[in-house]
VEXDREN-2710 file (C-alpha; in Angstrom, 1 decimal):
% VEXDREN-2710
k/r/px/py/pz
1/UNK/32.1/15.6/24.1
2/UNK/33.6/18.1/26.6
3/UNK/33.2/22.1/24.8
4/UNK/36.4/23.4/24.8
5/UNK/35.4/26.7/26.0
6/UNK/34.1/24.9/29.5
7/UNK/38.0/23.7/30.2
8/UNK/40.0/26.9/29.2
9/UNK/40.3/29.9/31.5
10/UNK/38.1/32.8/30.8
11/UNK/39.9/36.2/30.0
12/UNK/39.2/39.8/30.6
13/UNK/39.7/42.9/28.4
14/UNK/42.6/44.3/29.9
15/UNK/45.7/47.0/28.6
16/UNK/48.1/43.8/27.6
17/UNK/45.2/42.4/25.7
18/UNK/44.4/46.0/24.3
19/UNK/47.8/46.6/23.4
20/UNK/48.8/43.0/21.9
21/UNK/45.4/43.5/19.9
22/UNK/46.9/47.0/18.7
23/UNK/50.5/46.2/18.0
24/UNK/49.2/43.6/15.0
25/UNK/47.6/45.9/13.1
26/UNK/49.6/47.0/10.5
27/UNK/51.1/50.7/10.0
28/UNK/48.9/52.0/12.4
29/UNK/50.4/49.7/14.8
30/UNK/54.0/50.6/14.0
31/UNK/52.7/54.2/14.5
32/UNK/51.5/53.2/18.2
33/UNK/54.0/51.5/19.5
34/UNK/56.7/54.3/18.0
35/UNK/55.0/56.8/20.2
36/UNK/54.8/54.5/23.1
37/UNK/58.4/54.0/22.8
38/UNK/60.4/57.0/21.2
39/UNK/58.4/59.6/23.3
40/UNK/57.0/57.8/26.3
41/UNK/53.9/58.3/25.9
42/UNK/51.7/56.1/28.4
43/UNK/49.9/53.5/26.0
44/UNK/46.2/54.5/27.4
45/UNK/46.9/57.9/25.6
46/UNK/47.9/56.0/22.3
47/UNK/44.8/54.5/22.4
48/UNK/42.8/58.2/22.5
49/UNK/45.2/59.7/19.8
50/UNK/44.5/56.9/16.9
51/UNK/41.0/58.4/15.2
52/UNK/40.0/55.4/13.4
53/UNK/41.9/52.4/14.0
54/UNK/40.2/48.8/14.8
55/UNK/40.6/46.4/17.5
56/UNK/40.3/43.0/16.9
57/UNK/40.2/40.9/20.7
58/UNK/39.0/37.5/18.8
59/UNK/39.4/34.4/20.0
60/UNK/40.0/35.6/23.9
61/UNK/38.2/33.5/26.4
62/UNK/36.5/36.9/27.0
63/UNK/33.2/36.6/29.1
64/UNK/32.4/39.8/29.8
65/UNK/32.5/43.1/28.2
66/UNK/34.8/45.9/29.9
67/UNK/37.5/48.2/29.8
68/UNK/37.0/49.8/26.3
69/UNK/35.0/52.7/27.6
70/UNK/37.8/55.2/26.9
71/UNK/38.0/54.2/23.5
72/UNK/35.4/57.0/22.3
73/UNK/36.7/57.2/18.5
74/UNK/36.5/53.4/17.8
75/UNK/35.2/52.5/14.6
76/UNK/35.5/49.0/13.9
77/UNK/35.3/46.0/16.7
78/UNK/35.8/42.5/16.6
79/UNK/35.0/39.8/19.6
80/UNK/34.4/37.3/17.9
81/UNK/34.4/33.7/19.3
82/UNK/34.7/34.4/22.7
83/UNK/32.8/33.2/25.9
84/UNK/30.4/36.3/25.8
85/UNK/26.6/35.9/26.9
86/UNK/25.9/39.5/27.3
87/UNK/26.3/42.8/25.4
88/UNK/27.3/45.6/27.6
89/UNK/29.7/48.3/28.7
90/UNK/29.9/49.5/24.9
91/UNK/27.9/53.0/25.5
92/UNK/30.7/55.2/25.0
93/UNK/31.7/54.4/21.6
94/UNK/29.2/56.6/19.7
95/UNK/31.7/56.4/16.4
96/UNK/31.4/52.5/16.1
97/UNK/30.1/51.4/12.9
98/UNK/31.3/48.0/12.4
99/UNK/31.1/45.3/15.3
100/UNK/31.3/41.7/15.4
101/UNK/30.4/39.2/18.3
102/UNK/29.8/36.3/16.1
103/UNK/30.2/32.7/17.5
104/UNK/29.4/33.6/21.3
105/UNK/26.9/32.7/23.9
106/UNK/24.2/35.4/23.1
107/UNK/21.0/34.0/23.3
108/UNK/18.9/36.8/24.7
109/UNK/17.5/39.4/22.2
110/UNK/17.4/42.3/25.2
111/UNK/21.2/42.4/23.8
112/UNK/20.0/43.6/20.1
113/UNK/18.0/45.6/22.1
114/UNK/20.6/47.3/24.1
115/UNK/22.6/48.0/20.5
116/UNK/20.0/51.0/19.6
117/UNK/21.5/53.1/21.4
118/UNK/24.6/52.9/18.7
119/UNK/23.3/55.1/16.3
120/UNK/26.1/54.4/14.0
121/UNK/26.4/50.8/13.4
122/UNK/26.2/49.6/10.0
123/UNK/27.5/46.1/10.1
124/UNK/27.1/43.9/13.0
125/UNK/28.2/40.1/12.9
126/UNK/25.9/37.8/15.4
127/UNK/26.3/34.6/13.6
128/UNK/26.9/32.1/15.7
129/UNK/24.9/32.9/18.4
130/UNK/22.1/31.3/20.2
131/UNK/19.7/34.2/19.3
132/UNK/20.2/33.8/15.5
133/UNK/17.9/30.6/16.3
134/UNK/15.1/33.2/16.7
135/UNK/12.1/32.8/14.7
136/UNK/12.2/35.8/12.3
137/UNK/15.3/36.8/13.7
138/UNK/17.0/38.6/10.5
139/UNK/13.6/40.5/10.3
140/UNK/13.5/41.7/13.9
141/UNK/17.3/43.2/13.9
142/UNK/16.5/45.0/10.7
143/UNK/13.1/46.6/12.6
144/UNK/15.1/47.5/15.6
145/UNK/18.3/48.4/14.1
146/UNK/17.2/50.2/11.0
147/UNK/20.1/52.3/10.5
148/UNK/21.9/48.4/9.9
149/UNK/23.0/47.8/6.2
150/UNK/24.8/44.4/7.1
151/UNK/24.0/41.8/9.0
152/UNK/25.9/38.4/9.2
153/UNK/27.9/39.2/6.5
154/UNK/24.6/39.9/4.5
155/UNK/23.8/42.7/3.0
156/UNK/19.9/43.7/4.4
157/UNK/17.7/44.1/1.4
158/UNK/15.1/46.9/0.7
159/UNK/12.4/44.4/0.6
160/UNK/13.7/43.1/4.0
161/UNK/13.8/46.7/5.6
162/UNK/9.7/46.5/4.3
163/UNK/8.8/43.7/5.4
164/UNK/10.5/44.2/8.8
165/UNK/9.1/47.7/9.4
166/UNK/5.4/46.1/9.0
167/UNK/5.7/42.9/10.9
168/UNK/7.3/44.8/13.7
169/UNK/7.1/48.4/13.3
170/UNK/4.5/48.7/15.8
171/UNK/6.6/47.3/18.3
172/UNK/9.6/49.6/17.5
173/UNK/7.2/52.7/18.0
174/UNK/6.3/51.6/21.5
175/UNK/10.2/51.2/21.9
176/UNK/11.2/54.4/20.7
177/UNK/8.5/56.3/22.5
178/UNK/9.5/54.3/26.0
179/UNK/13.0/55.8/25.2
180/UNK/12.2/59.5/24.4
181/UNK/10.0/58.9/28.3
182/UNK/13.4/57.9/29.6
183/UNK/15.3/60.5/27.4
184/UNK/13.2/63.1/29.3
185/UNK/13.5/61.6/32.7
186/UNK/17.5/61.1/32.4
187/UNK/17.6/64.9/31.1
188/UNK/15.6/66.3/33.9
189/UNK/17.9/64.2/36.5
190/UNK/20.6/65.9/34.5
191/UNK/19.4/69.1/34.9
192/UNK/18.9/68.4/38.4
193/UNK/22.3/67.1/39.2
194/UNK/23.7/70.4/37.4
195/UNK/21.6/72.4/39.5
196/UNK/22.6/70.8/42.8
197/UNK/26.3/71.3/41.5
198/UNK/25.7/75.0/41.2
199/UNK/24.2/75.4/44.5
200/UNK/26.9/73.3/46.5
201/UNK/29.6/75.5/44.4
202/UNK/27.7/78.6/45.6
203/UNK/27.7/77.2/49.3
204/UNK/23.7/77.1/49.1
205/UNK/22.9/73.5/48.9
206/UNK/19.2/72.6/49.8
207/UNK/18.5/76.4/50.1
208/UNK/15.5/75.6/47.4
209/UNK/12.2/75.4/48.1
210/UNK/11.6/73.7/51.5
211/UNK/14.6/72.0/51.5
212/UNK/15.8/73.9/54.5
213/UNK/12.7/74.0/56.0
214/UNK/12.4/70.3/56.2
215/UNK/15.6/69.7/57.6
216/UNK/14.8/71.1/60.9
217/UNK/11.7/68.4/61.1
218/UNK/13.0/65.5/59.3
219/UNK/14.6/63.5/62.9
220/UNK/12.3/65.2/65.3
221/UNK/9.2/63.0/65.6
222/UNK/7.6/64.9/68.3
223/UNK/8.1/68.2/66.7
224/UNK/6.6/67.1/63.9
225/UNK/3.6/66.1/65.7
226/UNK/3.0/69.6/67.3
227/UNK/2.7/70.8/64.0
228/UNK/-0.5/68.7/63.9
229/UNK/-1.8/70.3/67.3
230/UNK/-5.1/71.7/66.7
231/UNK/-4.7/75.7/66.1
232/UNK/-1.1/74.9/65.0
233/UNK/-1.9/75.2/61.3
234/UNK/-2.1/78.8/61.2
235/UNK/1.6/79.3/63.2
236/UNK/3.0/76.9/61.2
237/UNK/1.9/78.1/57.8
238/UNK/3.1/81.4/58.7
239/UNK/6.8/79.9/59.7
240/UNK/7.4/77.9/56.4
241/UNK/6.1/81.1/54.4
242/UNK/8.4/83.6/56.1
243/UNK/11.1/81.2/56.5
244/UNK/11.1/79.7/53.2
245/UNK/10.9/83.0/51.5
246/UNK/13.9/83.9/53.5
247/UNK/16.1/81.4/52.7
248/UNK/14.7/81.3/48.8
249/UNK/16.2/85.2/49.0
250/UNK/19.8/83.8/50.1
251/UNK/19.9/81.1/47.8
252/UNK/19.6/84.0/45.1
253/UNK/22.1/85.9/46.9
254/UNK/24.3/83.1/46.8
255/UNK/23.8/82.0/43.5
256/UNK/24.8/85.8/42.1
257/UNK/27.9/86.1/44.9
258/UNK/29.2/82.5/42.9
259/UNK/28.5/84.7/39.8
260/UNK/30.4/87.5/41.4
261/UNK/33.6/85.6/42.2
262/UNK/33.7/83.8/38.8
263/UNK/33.7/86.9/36.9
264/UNK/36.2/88.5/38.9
265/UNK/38.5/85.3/39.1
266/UNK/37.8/85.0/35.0
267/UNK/39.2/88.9/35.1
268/UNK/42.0/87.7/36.9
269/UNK/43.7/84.8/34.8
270/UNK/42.7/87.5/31.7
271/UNK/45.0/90.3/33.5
272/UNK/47.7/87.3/34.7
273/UNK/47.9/86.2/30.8
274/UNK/48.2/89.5/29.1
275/UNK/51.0/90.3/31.6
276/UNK/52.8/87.3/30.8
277/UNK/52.4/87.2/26.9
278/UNK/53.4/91.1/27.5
279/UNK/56.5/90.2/29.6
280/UNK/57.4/87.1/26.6
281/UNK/57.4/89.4/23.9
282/UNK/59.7/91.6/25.3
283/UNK/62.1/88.7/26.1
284/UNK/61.3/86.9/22.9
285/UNK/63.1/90.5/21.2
286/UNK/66.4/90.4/23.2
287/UNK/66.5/86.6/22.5
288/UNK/65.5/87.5/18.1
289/UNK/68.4/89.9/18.7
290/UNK/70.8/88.1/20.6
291/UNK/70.7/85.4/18.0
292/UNK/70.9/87.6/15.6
293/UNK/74.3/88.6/16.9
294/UNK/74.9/85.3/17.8
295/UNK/74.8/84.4/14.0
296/UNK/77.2/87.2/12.9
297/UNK/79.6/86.1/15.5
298/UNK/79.7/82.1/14.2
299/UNK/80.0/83.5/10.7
300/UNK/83.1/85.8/12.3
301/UNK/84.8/83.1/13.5
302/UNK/83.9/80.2/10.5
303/UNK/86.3/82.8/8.7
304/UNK/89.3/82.5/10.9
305/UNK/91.9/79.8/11.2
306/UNK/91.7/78.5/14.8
307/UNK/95.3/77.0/14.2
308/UNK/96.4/80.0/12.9
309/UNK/99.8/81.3/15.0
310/UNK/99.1/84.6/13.7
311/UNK/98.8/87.2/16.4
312/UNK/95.9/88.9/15.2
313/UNK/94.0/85.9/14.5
314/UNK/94.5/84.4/17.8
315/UNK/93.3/88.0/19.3
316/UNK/90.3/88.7/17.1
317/UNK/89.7/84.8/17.7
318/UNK/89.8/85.2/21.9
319/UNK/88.1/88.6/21.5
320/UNK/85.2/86.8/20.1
321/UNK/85.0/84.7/22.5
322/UNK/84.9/86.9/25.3
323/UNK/82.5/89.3/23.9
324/UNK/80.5/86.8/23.4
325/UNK/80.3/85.8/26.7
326/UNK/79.8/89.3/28.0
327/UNK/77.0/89.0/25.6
328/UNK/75.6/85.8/27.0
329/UNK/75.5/87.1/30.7
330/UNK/74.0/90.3/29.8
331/UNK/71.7/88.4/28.1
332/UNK/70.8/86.5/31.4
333/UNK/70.8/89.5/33.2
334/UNK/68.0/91.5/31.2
335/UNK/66.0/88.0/30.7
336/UNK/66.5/87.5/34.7
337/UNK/65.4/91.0/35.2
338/UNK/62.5/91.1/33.1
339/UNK/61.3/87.5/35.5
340/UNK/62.1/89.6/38.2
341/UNK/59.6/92.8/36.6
342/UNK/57.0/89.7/36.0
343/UNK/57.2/88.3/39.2
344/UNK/56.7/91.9/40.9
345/UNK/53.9/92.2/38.8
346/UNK/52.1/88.9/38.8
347/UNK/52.1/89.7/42.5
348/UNK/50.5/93.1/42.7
349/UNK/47.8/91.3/40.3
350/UNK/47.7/88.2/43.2
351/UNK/47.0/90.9/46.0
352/UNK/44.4/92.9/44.2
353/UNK/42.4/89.7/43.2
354/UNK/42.8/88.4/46.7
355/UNK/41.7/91.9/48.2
356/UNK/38.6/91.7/46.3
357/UNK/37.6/88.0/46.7
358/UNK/38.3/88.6/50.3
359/UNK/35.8/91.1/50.2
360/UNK/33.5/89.4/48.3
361/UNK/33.3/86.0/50.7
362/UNK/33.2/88.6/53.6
363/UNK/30.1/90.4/52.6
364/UNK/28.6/87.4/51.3
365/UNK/28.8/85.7/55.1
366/UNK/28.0/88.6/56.9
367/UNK/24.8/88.6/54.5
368/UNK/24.7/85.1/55.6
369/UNK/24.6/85.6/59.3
370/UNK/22.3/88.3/59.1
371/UNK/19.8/86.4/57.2
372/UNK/20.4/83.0/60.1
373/UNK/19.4/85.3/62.7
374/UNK/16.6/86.4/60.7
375/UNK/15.7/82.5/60.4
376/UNK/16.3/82.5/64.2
377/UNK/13.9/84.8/65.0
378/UNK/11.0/83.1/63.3
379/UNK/11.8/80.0/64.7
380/UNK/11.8/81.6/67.9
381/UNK/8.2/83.2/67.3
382/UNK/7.2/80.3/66.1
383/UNK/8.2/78.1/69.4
384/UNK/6.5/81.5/71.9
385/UNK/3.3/80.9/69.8
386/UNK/3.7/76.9/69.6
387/UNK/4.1/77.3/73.8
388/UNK/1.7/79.4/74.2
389/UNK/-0.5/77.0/71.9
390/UNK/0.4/73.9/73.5
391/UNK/-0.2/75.1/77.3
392/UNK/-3.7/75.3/76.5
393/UNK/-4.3/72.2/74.5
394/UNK/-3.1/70.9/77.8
395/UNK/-5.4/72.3/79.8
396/UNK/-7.8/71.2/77.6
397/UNK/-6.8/67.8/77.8
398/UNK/-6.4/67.8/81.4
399/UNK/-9.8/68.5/81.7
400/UNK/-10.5/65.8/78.9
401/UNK/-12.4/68.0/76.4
402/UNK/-13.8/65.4/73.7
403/UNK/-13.5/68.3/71.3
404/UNK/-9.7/68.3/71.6
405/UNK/-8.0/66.4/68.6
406/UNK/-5.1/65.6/70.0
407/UNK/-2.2/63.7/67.9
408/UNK/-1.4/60.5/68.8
409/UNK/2.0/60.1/70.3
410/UNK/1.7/63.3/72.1
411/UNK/-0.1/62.1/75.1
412/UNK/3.0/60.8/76.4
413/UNK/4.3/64.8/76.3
414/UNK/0.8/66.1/78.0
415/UNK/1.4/65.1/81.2
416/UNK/2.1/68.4/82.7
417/UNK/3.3/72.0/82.1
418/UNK/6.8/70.2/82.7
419/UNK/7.2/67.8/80.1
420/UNK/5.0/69.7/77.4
421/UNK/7.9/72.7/77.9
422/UNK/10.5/70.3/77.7
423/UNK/8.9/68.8/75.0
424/UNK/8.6/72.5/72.9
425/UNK/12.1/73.6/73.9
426/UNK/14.0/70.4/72.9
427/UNK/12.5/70.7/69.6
428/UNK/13.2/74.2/69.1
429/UNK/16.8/73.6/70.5
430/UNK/17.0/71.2/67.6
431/UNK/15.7/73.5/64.7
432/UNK/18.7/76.1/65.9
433/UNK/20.9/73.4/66.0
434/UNK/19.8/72.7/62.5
435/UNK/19.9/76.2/61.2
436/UNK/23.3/77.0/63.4
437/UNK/25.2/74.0/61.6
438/UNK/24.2/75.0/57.9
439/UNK/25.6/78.7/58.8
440/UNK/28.8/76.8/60.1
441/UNK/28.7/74.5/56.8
442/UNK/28.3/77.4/54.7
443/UNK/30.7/80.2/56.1
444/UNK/33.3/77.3/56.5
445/UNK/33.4/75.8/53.6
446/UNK/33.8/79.3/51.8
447/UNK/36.7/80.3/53.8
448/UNK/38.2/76.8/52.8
449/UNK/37.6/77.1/49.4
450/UNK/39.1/80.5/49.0
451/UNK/42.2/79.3/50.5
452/UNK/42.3/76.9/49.0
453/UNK/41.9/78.7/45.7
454/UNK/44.5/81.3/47.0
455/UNK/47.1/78.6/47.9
456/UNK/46.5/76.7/44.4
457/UNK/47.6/79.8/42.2
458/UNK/50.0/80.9/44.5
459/UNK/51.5/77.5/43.7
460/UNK/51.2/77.8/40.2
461/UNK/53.0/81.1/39.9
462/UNK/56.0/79.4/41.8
463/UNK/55.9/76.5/39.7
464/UNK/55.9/79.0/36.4
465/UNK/58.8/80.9/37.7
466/UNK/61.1/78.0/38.9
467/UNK/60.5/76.8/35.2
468/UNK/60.9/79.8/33.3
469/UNK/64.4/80.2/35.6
470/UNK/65.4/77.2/34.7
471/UNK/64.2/77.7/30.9
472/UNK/66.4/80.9/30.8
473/UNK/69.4/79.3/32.8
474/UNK/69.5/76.4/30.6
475/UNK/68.9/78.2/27.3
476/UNK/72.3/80.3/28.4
477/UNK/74.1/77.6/29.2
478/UNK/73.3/76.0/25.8
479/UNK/74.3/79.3/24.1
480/UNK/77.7/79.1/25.8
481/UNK/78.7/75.7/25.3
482/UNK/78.3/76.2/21.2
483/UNK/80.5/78.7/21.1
484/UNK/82.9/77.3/23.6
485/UNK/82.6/74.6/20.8
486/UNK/82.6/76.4/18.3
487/UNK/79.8/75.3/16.4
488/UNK/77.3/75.5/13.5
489/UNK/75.2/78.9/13.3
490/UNK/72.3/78.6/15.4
491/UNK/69.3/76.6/14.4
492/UNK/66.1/78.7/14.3
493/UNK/64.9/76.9/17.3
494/UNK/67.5/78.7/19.7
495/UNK/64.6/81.8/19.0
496/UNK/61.8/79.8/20.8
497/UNK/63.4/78.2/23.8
498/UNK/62.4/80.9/26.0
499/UNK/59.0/81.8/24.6
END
């Protein structure tokens, strides 16, 4: 008999299947889909604002796992009878607590395996799977999900959780102290990863340790192998020391410079946002008062007739109306004014911060080049003393001294004073290349990111004002066209337009 499953398409976890799923559950659903539709919303954000719905992608065709990463706050999922053979892709939902994958194609117990690391699943459905077939199989899930309270739609029994933690307990231990080995190892890669972020943000990536160092040997073979020349050791030692030490003090210097800049951009925004909140208050009381007298005004003029063909009417009517509208554009004018005071401002704030950031990076690269040419000059003794070294290893060799140690692959070099110069000044061309193009890196990318910095908030502050003019300008407008209409008091939210 032919499965079914072998003849029908196989599906895949996508946002029409994600939605579909959502959409037929209930009020929560009606709740999604009114969100999606009344405010726009983009449905992936519906997803990340429900706290504890379910989704239920049963009976799918689904094969593989994917595509429900974002769903952090999930609680309660359902594949059941689908194509699936392996569990995966189902880290991110710490809050899950129910989860069935009943009637699939699991048949390899790594995938119980792989569900420890949902410390908050209660429930979990597997019926219907090749791996149920397991001898002890009920007994082994309860050892190596212990925090499990159903299984297969059975509740897990105390004397189950006994005799589970005996048979296999041992066997759990060695799991759960192979994961605290790779707990460890993942949290010192972390910590790793963090620290190599700091040090590209502070523009002194591989400035620790040897890194540096290492760079200027890591593609030049045959400078490597003088540094195996006999009588070498001594020069050598003396240029990692000094240059290592060197470089070890700029990484510092670079790590407090990043420290530097930080505070003083965090002092920054802190000055830009009490100028603005500052500048809002003040606007927020001319807009309190202006509706204020925008409410004795409608209350004015809900009092007269506007049929009236009484003269006085008609002139206390009109007279309303135009002081009103002086009203309104006096209104603009000190709410335009006090955008004008912010602006002036925001950009005296703007030139001090980029004064002293400017002065910051500058001091920091001219500490930079200093300290390169200090790294120049070692690499430079090092190549007088290398020479010097080399010359009479030649000599020696010329002479075919059976006490001289000489490195193999470097008889090629010692042919004569020629090629073992050539030999010592390529490589030491390429170690100042090497040092010369991390000074470039460094003072480069600095100056980029500082402009790029520079250019971002000076982008921002346009963006704030063409909004807040627009804000102001529409606010007006509205304020004019209910009186020109002549219509109901204003609605407390009139007072928060332009905050």
């Amino acid at each position: 008999m032919t499965n079914i499953r072998s003849v029908i398409e196989p599906s895949v976890i996508n946002e029409l299947m994600l939605k579909t799923a959502v959409e037929n559950q209930g009020p929560q659903a009606l709740q999604a889909n009114k969100i999606v539709e009344e405010d726009g919303i983009p449905f992936e954000h519906v997803l990340l604002l429900q706290l504890d719905f379910r989704i239920d992608l049963s009976f799918n065709n689904i094969e593989h796992i994917e595509g429900l990463s974002h769903l952090s706050k999930l609680e309660d999922l359902s594949l059941y009878s689908n194509r699936i053979t392996k569990l995966e892709n189902l880290d991110q939902l710490s809050k899950l607590q129910v989860l069935s994958v009943g009637n699939n194609l699991i048949d390899d117990f790594e995938n119980v395996l792989y569900l420890r690391s949902l410390k908050n699943v209660q429930c979990l459905n597997l019926a219907g799977n090749p791996v149920t077939g397991r001898e002890n199989y009920r007994l082994q899930v309860a050892a190596h999900l212990s925090q499990l309270r159903y299984l297969d739609y059975r509740i897990i029994s105390k004397e189950e959780k006994v005799v589970a933690s005996e048979k296999y307990g041992h066997v759990v231990e060695e799991l759960v102290a192979a994961d605290l080995i790779k707990e460890k190892e993942k949290e010192e890669i972390r910590k790793e990863e963090e620290k190599r972020l700091l040090h590209k943000e502070a523009f002194v990536e591989n400035f620790e340790g040897s890194q540096f160092f290492d760079l200027m040997f890591a593609e030049d073979k045959v400078g490597t192998l003088f540094t195996m020349l006999p009588g070498t050791e001594k020069y050598f030692k003396t240029f990692k020391e000094q240059f290592i030490k060197t470089v070890e003090d700029l990484l510092k210097l670079g790590l407090d410079e990043h420290q530097r800049r930080n505070n003083e951009r965090r002092e920054f925004l802190k000055s830009v946002e009490e100028t603005v909140l500052n500048n809002r208050a003040l606007g927020t009381e001319k807009v309190e008062a202006f509706v204020e007298y925008k409410n004795s005004v409608f209350q004015e003029l809900q009092q007269l007739d506007p049929e009236s063909e009484n003269p006085e009417v008609v002139e206390k009517f009109n007279s309303l109306f135009q002081e009103f509208h002086r009203e309104t554009s006096l209104l603009l004018n000190e709410l335009m004014n006090l955008e004008m005071t912010l602006i002036d401002q925001l950009e005296e704030i703007y030139r001090e911060f980029e004064h002293q950031l400017t002065e910051m990076v500058n001091s920091f690269v001219e500490l930079v080049h200093v300290s390169m040419a200090h790294l120049r000059e070692l690499e430079q003794f090092y190549t007088e003393d290398l020479s010097e070294l080399a010359m009479s290893c030649l000599e020696r060799f010329i002479r075919n001294d059976v006490d001289l140690d000489l490195p193999e692959g470097l008889h090629v070099v010692f042919v004569n004073k020629d090629t073992v110069k050539n030999a010592v000044s390529s490589s030491h061309e390429h170690r100042l290349a090497v040092i010369d193009e991390r000074e470039d890196i460094l003072t480069s990318t600095i100056y980029i990111w500082m402009n790029d910095l520079l250019n971002q908030l000076n982008l921002e502050e346009q963006e704030r004002n063409r909004h807040k003019v627009l804000e102001i300008n529409h606010f007006i407008d509205k304020q004019r066209e209910e009186v020109d209409e002549n219509r109901d008091l204003a609605s407390e939210e009139d007072i928060h337009f332009c905050l």
